[in-house]
C-alpha positions in Angstrom: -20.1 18.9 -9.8 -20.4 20.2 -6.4 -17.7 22.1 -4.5 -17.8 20.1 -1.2 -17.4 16.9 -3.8 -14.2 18.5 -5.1 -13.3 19.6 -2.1 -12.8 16.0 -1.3 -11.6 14.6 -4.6 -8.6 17.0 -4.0 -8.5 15.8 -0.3 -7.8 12.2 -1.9 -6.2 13.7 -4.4 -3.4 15.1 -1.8 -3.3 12.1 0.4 -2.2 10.0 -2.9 0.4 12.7 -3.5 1.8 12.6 -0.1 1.9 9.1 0.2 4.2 9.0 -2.8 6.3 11.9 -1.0 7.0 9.9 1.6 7.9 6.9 -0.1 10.0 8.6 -2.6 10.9 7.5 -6.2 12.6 4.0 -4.9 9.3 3.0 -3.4 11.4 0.4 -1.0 9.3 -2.2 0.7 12.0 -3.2 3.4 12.1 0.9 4.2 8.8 0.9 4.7 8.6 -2.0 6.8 11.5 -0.5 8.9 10.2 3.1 9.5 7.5 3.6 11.6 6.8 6.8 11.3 6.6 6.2 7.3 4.0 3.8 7.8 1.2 5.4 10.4 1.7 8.5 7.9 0.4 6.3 5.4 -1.8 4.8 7.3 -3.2 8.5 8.2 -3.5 9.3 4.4 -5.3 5.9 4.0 -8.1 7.3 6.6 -8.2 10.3 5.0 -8.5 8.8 1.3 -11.5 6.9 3.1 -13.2 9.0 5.2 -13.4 11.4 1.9 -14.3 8.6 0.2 -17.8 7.8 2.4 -18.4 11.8 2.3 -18.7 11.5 -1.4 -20.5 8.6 -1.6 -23.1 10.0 0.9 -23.4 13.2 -1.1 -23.7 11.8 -4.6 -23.6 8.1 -4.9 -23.7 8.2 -8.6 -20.1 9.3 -8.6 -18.7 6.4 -10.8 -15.0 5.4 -8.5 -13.7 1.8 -9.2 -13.2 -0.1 -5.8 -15.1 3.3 -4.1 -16.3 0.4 -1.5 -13.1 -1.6 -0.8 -11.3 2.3 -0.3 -14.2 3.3 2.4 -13.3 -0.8 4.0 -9.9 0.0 4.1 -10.4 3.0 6.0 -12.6 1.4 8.8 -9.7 -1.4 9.0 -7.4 1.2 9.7 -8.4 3.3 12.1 -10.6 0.2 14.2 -8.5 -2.3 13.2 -4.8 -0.9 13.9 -3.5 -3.5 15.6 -4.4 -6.1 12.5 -3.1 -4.3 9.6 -0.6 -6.0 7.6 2.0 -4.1 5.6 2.0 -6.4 2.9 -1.8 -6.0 1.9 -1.1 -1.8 2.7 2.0 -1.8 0.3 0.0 -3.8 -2.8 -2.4 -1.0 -2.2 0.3 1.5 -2.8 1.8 -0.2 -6.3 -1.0 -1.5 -7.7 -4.1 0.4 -7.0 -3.1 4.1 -5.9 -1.9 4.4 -9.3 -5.2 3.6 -11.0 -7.0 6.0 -8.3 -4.9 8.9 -9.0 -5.8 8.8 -12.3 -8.6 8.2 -11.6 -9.7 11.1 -9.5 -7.5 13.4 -11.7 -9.9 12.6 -14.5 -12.7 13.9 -12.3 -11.7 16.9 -11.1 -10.1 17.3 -14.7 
């Protein structure tokens, strides 16, 4: 695999990691929903996971990523769309699909 892929696999890779960080190990909706700064940090990992994301699907689209086209959406939404973005949707991101990409992007850096 090519370095400047890796280079941003790890990029998503940290994002997902620091997104947990700041959530911590209660992973509290209503804190979230209360701290603002909480939330454009995620949102910030979010663009980053994205716009890493479209990098590596312009450099090797072959790269098998599940939902490689609803993370590279979610990044537009964020950054052009900031005034629409609804927690709710941005927090069942968090539980039930950062998991899966984690381990997913783990595998391919391996």
């Amino acid at each position: 695999m090519d370095n400047e892929i890796k280079k941003y696999l790890f990029d998503i890779q940290e994002s997902i990691d620091s997104i947990q960080k700041y959530l911590g190990d209660k992973h509290d909706f209503n804190v979230y929903l209360a701290d603002k700064m909480m939330r454009r940090a995620v949102e910030r990992e979010f663009e980053i996971i994205g716009e890493a994301m479209s990098r590596i699907e312009k450099l090797d689209s072959t790269i098998e990523i599940a939902s490689k086209r609803q993370i590279i959406s979610m990044r537009n939404r964020v950054i052009h769309g900031y005034d629409k973005i609804d927690n709710e949707i941005v927090w069942g991101i968090i539980v039930r699909h950062l998991p899966a990409l984690k381990t997913e992007i783990g595998n391919l850096l391996g």
